[in-house]
C-alpha positions as semicolon CSV with decimal commas, in nm:
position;residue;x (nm);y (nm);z (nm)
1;X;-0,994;0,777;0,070
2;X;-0,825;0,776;0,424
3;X;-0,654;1,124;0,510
4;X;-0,294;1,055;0,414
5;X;-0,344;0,834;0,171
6;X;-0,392;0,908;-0,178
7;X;-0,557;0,753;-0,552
8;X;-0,333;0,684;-0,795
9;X;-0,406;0,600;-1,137
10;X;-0,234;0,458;-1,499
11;X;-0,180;0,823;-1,576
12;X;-0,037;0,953;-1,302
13;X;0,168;0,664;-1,143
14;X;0,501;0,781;-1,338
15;X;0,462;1,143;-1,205
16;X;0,373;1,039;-0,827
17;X;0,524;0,705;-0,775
18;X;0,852;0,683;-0,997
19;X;0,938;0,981;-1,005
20;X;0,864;1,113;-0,643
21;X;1,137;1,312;-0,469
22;X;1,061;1,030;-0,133
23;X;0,955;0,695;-0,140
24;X;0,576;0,560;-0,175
25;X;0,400;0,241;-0,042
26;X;0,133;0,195;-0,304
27;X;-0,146;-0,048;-0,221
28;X;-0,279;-0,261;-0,552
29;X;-0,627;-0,346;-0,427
30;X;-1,015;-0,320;-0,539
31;X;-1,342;-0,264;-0,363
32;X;-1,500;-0,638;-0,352
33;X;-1,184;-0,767;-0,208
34;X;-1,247;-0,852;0,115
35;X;-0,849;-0,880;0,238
36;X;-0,747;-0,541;0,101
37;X;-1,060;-0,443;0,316
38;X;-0,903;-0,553;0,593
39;X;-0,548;-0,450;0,533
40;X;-0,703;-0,089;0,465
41;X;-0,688;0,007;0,831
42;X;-0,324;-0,098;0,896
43;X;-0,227;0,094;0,608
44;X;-0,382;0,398;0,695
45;X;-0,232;0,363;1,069
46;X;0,113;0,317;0,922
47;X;0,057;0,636;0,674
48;X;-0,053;0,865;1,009
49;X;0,322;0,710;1,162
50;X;0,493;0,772;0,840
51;X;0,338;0,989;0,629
52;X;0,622;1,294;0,689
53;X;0,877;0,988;0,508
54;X;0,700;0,788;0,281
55;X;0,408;0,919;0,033
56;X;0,084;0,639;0,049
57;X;-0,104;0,587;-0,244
58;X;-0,385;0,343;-0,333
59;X;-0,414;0,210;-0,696
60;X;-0,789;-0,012;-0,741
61;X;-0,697;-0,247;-1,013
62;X;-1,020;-0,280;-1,174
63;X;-0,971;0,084;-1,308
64;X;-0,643;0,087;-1,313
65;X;-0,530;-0,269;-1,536
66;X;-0,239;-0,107;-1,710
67;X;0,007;-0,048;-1,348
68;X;-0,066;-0,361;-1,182
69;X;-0,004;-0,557;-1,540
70;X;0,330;-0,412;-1,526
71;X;0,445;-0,520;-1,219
72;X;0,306;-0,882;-1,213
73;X;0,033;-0,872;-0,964
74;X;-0,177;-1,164;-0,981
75;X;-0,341;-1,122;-0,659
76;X;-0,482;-0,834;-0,458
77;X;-0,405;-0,696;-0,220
78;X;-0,021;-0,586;-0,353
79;X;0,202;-0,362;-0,155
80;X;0,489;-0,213;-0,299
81;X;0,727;-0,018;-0,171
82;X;0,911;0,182;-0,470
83;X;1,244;0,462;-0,384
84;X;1,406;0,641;-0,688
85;X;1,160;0,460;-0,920
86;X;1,264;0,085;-0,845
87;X;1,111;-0,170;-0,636
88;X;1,193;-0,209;-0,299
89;X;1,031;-0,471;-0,157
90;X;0,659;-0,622;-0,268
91;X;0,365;-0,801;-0,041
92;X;0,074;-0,980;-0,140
93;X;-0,200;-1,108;0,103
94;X;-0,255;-0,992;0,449
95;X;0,074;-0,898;0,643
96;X;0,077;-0,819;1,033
97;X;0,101;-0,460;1,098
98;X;0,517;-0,560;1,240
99;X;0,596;-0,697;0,858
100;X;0,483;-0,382;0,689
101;X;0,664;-0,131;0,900
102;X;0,979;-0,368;0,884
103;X;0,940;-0,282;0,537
104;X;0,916;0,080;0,542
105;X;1,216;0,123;0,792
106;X;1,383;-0,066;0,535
107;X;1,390;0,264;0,293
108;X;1,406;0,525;0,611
């Protein structure tokens, strides 16, 4: 896992996404999907930028069904952006680097 960016799973999500004192980006993804591959990199850019504001997290959806099921996400990769437990803002599919942090300054 990038530095910065951390594994989240079914069990923990309530404890480090909902219920985190700062809001978190989590990324919905899995390893044989080639577009989270290459959203990876932007994420982990944006999470050296604004990792001091916003906790990262990474959620892989094959071992993780329960999360994703709850949220409705049909297609990988997912970003959402969650602040005092409730959904900001959500994006599926590859985003330019510009949409993302539009998105983060959003909660800042």
């Amino acid at each position: 896992m990038a530095e910065g960016i951390n594994e989240i799973e079914d069990g923990n999500f309530e404890s480090e996404v909902l219920k985190s004192d700062m809001p978190v980006l989590v990324d919905f993804w899995a390893p044989w999907c080639g577009p989270c591959k290459a959203i990876a990199p932007v994420v982990e850019e944006l999470s050296k930028s604004f990792g001091d504001q916003i906790k990262f997290m990474k959620c892989n959806v094959d071992n993780s069904p329960i999360t994703p099921g709850k949220y409705g996400i049909k297609a990988i990769p997912t970003l959402i952006l969650f602040k005092d437990g409730d959904v900001v803002d959500q994006i599926t599919g590859m985003v330019a680097k510009s949409k993302l942090e539009d998105v983060i300054k959003k909660v800042l």
